[in-house]
HTML snippet that shows the backbone in 3Dmol.js (N, CA, C, O; Angstrom):
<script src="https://3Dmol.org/build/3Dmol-min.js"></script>
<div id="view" style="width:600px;height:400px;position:relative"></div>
<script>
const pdb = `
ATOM      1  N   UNK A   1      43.479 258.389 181.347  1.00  0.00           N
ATOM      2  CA  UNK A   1      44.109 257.094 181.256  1.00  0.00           C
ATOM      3  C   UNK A   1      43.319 256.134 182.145  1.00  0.00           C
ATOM      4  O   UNK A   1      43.044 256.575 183.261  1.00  0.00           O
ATOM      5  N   UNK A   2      42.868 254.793 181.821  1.00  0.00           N
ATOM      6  CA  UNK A   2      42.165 253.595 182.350  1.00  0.00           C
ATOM      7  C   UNK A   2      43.500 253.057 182.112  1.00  0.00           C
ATOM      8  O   UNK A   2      44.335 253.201 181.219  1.00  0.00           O
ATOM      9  N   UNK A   3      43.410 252.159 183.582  1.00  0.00           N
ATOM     10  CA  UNK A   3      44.406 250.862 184.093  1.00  0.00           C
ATOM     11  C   UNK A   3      43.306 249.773 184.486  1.00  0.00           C
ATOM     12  O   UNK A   3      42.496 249.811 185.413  1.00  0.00           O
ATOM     13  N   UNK A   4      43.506 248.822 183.542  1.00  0.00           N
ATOM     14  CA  UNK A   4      42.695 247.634 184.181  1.00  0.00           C
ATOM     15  C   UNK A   4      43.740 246.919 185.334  1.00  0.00           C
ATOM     16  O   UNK A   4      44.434 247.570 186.115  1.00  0.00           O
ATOM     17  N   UNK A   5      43.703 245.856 185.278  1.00  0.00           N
ATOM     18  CA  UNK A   5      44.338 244.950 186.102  1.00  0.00           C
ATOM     19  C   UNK A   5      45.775 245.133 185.859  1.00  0.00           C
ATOM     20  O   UNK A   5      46.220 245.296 184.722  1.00  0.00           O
ATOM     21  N   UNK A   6      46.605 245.102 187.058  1.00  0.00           N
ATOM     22  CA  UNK A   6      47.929 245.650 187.219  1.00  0.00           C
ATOM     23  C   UNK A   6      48.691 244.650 187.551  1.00  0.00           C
ATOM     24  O   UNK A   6      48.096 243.573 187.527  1.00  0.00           O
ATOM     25  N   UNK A   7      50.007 244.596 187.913  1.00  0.00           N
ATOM     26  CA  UNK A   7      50.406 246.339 188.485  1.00  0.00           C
ATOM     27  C   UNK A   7      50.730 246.964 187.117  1.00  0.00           C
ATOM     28  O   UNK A   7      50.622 246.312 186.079  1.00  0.00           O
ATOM     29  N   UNK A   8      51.135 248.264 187.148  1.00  0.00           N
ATOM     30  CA  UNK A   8      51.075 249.085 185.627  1.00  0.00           C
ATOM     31  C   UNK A   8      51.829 250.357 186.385  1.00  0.00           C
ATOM     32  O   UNK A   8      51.563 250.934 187.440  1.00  0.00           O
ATOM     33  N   UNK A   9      52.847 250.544 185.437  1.00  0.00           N
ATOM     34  CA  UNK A   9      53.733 251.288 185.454  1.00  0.00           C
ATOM     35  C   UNK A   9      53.586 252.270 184.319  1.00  0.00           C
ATOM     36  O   UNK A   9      53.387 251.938 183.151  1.00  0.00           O
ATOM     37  N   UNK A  10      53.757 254.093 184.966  1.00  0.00           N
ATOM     38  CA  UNK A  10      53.559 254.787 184.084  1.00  0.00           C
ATOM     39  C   UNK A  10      54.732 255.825 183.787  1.00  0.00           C
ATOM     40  O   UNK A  10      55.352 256.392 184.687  1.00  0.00           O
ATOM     41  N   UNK A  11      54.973 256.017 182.393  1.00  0.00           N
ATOM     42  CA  UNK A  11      56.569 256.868 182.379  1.00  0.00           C
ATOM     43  C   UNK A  11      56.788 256.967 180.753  1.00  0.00           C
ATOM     44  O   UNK A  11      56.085 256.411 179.909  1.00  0.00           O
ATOM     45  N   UNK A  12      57.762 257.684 180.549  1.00  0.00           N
ATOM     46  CA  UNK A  12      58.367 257.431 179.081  1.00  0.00           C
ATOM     47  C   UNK A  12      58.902 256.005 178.638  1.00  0.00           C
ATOM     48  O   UNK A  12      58.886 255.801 177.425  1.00  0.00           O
ATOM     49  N   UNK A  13      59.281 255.189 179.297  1.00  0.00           N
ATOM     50  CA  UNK A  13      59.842 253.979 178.484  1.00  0.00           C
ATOM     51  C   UNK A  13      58.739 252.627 178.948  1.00  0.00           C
ATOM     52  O   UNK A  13      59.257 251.518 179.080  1.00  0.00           O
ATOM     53  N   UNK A  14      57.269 252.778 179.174  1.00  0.00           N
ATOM     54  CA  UNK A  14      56.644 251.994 179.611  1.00  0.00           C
ATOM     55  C   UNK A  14      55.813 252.003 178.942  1.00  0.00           C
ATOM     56  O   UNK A  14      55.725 252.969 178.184  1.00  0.00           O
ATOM     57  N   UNK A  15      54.660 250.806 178.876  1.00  0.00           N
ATOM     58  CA  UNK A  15      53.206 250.777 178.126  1.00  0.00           C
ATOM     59  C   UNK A  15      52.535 251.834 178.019  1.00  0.00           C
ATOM     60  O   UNK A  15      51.892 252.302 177.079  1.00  0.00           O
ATOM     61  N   UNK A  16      52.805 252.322 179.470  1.00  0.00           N
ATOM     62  CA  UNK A  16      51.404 253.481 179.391  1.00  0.00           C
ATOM     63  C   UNK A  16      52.140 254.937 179.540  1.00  0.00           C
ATOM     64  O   UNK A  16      52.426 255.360 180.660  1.00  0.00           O
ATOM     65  N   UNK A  17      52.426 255.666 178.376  1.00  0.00           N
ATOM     66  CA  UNK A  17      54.088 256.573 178.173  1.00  0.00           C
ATOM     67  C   UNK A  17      53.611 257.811 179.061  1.00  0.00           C
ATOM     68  O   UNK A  17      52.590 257.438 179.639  1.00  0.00           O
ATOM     69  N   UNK A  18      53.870 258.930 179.362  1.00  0.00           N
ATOM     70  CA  UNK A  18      53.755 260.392 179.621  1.00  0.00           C
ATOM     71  C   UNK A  18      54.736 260.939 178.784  1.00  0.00           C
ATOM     72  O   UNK A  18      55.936 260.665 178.800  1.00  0.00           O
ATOM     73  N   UNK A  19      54.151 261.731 178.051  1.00  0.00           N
ATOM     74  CA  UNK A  19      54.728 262.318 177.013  1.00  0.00           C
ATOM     75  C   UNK A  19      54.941 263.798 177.072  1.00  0.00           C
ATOM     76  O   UNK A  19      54.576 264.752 176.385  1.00  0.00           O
ATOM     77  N   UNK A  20      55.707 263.627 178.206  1.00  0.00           N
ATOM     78  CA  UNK A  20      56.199 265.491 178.719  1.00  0.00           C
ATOM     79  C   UNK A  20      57.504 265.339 178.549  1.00  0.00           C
ATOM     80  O   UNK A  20      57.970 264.270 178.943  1.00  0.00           O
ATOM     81  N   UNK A  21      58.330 266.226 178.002  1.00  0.00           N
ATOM     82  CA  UNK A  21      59.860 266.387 178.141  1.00  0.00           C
ATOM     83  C   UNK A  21      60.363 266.219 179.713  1.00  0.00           C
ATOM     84  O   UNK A  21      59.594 266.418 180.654  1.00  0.00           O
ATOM     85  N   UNK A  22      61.625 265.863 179.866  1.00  0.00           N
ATOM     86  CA  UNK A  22      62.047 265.526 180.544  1.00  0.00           C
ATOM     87  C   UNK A  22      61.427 264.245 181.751  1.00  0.00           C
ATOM     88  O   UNK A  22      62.071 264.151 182.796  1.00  0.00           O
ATOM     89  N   UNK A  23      60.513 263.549 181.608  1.00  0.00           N
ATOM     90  CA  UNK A  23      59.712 262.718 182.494  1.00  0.00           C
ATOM     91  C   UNK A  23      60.416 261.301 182.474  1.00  0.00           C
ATOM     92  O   UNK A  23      60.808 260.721 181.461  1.00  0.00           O
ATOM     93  N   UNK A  24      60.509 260.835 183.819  1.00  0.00           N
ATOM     94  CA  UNK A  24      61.413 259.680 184.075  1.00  0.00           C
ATOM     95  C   UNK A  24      61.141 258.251 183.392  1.00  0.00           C
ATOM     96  O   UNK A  24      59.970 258.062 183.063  1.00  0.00           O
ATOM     97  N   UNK A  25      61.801 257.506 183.206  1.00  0.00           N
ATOM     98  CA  UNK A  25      61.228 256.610 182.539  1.00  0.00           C
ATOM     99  C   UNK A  25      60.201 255.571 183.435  1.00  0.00           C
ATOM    100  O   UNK A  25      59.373 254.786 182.973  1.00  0.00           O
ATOM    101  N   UNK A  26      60.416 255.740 184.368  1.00  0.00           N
ATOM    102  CA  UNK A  26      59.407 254.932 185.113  1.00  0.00           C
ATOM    103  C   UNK A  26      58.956 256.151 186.081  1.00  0.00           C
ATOM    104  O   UNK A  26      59.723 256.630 186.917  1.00  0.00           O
ATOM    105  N   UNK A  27      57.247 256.730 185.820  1.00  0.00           N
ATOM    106  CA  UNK A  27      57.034 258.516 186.846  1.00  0.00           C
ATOM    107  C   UNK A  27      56.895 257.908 187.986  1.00  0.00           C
ATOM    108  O   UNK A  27      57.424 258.203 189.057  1.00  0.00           O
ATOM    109  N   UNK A  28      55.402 256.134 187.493  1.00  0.00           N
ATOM    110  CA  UNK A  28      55.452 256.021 189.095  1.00  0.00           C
ATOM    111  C   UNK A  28      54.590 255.074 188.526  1.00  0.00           C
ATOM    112  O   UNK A  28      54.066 255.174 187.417  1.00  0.00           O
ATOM    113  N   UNK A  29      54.406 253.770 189.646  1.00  0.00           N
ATOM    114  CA  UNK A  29      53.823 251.821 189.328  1.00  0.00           C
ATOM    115  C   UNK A  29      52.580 251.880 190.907  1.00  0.00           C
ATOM    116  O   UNK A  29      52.687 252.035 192.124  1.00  0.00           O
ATOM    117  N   UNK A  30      51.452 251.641 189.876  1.00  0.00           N
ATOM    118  CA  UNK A  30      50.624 251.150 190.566  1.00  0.00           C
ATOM    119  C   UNK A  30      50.446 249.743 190.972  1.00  0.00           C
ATOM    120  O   UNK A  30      50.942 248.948 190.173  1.00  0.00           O
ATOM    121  N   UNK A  31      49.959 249.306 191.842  1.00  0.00           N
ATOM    122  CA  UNK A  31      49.974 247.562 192.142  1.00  0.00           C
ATOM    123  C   UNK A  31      49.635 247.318 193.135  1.00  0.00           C
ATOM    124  O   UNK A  31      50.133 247.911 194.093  1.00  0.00           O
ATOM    125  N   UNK A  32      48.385 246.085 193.367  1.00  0.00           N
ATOM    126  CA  UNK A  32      47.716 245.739 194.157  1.00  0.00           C
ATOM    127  C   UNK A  32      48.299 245.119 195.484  1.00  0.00           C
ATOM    128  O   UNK A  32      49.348 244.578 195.133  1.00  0.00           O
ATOM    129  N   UNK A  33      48.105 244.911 197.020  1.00  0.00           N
ATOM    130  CA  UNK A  33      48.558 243.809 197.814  1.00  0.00           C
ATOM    131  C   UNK A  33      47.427 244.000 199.194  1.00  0.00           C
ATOM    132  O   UNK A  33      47.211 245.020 199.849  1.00  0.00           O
ATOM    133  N   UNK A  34      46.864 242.714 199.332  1.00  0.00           N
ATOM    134  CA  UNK A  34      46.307 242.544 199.917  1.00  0.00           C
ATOM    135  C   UNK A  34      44.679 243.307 200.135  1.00  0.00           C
ATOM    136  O   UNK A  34      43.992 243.437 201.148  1.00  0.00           O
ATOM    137  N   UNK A  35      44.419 243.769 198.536  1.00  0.00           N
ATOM    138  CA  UNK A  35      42.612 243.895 198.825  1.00  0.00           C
ATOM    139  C   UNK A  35      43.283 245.555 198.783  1.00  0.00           C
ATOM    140  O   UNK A  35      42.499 246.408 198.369  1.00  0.00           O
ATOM    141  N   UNK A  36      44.065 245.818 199.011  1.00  0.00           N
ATOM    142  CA  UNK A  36      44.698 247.766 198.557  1.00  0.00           C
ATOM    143  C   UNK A  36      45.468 247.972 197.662  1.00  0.00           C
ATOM    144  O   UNK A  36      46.537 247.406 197.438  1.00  0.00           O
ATOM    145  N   UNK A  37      44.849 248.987 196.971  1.00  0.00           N
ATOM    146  CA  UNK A  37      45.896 249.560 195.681  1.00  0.00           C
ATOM    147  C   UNK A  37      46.949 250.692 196.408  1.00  0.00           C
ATOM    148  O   UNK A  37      46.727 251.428 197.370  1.00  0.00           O
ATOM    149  N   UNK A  38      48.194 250.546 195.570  1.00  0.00           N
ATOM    150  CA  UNK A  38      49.519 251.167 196.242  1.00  0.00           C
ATOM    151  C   UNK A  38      49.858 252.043 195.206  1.00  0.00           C
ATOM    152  O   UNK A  38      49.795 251.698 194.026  1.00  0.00           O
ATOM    153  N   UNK A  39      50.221 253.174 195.577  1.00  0.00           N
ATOM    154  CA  UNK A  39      50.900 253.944 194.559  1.00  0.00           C
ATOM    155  C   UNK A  39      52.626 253.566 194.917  1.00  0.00           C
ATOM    156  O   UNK A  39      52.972 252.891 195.887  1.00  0.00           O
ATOM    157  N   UNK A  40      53.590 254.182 193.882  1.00  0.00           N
ATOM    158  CA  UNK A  40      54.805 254.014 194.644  1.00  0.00           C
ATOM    159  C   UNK A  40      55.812 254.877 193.577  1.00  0.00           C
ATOM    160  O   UNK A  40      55.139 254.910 192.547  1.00  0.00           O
ATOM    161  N   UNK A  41      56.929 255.504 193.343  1.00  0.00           N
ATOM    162  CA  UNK A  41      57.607 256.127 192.658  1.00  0.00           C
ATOM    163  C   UNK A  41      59.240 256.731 193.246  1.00  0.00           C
ATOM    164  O   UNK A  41      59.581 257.520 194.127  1.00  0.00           O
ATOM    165  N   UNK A  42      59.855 256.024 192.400  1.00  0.00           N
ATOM    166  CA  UNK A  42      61.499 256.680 192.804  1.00  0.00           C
ATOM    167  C   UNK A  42      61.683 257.989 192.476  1.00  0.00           C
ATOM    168  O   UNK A  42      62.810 258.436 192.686  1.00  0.00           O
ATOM    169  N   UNK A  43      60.857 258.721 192.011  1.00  0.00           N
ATOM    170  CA  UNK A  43      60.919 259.976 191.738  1.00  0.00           C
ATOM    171  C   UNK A  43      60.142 261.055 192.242  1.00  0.00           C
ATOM    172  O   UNK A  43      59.182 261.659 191.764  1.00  0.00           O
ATOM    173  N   UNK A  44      60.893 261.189 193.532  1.00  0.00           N
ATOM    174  CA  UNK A  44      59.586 262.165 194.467  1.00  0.00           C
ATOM    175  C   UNK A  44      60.371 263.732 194.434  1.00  0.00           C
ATOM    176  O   UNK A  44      60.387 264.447 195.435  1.00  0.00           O
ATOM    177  N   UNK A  45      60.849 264.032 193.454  1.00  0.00           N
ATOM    178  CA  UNK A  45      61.268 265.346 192.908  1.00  0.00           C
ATOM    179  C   UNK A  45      60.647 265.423 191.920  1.00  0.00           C
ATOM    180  O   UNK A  45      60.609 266.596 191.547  1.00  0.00           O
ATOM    181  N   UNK A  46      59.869 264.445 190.971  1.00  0.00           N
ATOM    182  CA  UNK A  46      59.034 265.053 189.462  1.00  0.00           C
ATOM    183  C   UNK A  46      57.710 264.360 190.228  1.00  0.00           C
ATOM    184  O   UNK A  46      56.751 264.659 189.517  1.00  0.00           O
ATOM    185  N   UNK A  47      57.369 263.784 191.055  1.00  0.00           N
ATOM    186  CA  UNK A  47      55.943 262.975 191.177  1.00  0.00           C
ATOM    187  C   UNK A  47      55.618 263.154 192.620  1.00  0.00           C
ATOM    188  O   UNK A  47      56.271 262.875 193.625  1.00  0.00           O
ATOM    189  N   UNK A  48      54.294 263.759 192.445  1.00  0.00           N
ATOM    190  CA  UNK A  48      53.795 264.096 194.002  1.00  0.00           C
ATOM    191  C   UNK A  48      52.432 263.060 194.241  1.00  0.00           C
ATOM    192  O   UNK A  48      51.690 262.502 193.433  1.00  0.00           O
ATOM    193  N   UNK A  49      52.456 263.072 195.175  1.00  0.00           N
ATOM    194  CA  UNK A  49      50.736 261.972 195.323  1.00  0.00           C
ATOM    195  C   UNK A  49      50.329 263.325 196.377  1.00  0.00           C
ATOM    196  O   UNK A  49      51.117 263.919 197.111  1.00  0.00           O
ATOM    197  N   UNK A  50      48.532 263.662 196.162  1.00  0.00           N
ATOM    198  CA  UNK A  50      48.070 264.317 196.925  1.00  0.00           C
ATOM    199  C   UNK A  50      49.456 266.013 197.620  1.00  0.00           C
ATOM    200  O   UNK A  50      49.783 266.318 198.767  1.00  0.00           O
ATOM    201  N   UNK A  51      49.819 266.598 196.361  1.00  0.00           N
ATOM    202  CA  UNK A  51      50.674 267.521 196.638  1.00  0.00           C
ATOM    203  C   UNK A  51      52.382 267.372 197.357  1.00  0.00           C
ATOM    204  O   UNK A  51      53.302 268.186 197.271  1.00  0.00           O
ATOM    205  N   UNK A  52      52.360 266.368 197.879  1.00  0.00           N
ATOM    206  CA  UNK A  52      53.404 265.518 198.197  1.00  0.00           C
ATOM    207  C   UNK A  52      54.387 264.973 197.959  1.00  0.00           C
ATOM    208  O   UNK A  52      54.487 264.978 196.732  1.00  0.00           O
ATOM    209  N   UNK A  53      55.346 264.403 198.461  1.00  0.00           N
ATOM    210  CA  UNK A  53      56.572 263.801 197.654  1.00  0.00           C
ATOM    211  C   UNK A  53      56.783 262.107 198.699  1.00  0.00           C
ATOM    212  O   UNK A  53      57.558 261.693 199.561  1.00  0.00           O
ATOM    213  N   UNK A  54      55.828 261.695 198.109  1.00  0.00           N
ATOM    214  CA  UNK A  54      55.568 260.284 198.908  1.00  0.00           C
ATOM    215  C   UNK A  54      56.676 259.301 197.440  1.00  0.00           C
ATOM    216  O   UNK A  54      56.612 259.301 196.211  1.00  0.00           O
ATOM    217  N   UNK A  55      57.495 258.659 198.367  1.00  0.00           N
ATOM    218  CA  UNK A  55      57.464 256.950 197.939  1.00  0.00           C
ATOM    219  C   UNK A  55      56.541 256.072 198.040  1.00  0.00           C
ATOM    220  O   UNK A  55      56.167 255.500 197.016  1.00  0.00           O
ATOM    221  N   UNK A  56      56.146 255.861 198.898  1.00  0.00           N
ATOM    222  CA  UNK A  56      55.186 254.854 198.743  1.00  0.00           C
ATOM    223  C   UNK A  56      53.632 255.268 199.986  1.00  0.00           C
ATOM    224  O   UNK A  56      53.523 255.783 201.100  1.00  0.00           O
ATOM    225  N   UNK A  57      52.844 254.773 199.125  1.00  0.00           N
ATOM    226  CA  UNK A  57      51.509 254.596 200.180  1.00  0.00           C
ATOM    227  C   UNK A  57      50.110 254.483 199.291  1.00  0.00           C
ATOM    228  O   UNK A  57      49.875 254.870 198.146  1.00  0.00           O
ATOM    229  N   UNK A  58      49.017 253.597 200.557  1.00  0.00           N
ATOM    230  CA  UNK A  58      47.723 253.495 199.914  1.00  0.00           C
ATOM    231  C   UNK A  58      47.185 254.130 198.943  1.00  0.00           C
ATOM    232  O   UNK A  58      46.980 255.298 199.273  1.00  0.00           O
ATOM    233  N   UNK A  59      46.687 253.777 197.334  1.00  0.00           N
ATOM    234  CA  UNK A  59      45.924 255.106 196.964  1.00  0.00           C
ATOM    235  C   UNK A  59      44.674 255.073 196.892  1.00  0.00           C
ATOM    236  O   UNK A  59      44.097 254.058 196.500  1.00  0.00           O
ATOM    237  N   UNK A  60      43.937 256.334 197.308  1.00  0.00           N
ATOM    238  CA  UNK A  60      42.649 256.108 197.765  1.00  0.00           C
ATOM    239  C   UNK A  60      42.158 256.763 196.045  1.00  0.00           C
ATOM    240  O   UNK A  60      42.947 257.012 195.133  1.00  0.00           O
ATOM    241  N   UNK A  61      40.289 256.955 196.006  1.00  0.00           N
ATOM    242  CA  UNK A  61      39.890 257.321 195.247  1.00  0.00           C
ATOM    243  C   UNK A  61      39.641 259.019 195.530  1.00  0.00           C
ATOM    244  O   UNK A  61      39.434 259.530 196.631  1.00  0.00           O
ATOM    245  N   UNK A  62      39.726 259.743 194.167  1.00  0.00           N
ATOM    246  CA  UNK A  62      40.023 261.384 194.797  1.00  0.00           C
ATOM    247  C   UNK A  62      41.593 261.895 195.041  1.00  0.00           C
ATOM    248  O   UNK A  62      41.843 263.099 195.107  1.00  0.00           O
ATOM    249  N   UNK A  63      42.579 260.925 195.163  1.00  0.00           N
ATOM    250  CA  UNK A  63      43.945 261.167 195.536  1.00  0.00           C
ATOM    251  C   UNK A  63      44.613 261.729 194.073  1.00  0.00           C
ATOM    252  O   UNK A  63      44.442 261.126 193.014  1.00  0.00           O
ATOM    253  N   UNK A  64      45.055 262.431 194.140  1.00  0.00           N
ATOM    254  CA  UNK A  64      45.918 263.262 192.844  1.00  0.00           C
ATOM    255  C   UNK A  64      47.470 262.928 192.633  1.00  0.00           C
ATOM    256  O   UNK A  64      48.352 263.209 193.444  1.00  0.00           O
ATOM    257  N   UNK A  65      47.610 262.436 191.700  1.00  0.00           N
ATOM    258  CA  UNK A  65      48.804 262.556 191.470  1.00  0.00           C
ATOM    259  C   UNK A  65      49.760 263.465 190.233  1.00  0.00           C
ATOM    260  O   UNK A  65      49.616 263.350 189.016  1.00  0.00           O
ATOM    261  N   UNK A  66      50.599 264.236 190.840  1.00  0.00           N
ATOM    262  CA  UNK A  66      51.204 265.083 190.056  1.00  0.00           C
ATOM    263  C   UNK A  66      52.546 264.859 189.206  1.00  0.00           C
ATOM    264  O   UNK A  66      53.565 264.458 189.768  1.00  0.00           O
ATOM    265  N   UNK A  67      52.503 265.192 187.527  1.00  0.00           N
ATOM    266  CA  UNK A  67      54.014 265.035 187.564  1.00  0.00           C
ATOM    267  C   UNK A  67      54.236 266.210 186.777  1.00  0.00           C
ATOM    268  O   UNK A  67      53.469 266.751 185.981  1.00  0.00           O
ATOM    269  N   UNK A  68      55.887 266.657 187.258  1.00  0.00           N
ATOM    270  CA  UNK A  68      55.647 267.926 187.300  1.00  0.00           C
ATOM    271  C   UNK A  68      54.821 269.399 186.991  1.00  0.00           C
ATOM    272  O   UNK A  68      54.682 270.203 186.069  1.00  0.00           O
ATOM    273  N   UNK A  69      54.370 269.192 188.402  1.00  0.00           N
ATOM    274  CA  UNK A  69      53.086 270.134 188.612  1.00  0.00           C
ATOM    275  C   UNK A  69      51.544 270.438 188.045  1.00  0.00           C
ATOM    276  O   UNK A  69      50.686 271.301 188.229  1.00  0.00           O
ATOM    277  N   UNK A  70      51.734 268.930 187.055  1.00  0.00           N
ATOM    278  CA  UNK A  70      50.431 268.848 186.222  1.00  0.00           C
ATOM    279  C   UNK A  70      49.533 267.580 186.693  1.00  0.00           C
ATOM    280  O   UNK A  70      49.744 266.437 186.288  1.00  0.00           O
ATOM    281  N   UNK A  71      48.423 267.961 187.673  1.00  0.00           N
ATOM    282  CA  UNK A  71      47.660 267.181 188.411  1.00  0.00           C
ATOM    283  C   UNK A  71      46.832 266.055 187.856  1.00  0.00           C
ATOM    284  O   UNK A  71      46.111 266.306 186.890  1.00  0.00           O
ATOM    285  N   UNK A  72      46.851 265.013 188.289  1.00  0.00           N
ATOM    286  CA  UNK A  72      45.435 264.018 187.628  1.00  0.00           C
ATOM    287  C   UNK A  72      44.618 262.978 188.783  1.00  0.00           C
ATOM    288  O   UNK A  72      44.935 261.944 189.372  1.00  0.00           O
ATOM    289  N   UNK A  73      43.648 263.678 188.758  1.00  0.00           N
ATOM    290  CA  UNK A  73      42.769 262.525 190.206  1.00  0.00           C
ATOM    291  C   UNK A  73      42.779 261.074 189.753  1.00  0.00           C
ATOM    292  O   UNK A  73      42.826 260.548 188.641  1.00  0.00           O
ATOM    293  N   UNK A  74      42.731 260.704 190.742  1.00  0.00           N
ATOM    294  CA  UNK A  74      42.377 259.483 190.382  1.00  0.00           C
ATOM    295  C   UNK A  74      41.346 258.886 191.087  1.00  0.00           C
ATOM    296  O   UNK A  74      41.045 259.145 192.252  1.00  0.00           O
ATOM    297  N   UNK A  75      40.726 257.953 190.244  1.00  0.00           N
ATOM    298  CA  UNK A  75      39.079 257.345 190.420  1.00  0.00           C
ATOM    299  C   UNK A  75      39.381 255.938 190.154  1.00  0.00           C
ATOM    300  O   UNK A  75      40.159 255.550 189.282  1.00  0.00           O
ATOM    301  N   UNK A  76      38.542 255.007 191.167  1.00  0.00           N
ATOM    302  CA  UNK A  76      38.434 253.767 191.150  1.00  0.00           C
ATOM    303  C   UNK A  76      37.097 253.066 191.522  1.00  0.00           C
ATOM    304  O   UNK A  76      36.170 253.790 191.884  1.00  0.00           O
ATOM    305  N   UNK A  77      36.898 251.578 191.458  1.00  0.00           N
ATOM    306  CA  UNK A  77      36.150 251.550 192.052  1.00  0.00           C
ATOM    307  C   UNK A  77      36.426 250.475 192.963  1.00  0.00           C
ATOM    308  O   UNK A  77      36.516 249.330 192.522  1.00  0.00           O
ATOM    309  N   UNK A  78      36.613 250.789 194.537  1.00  0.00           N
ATOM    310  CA  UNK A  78      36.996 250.185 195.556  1.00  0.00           C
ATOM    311  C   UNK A  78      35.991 248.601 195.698  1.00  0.00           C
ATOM    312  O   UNK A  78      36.188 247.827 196.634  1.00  0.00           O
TER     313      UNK A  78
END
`;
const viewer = $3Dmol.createViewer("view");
viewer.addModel(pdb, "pdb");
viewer.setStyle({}, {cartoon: {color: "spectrum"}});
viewer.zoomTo();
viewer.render();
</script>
């Protein structure tokens, strides 16, 4: 999946869907502030950042995000 310019929200009832059974309608919204990209997600029981169960924080390039238990790096260019 490519995200151009955001913020961009990813889930079953959004533009950019995940198409796994049971997956929240919103997994988790990327979005810029201040020159840093943010990951962020109300669902830190199906969505991990870097193995984790973060709400919110910086996302770097190389940082993984999981939803349930199925990993995807993520790459940018800073």
């Amino acid at each position: 999946m490519v995200l151009g310019y955001g913020p961009r929200s990813v889930g079953m009832g959004v533009g950019l869907p995940i198409y796994q059974e049971g997956a929240p309608l919103i997994c988790f919204s990327i979005h810029s502030q201040a020159g840093r990209i943010y990951f962020s997600t109300e669902n830190t029981d199906k969505v991990l950042l870097n193995g984790k169960p973060v709400k919110s924080d910086i996302l770097r390039t190389q940082d993984t995000i999981e939803i349930f238990a199925n990993p995807d790096r993520v790459s940018f260019k800073e």
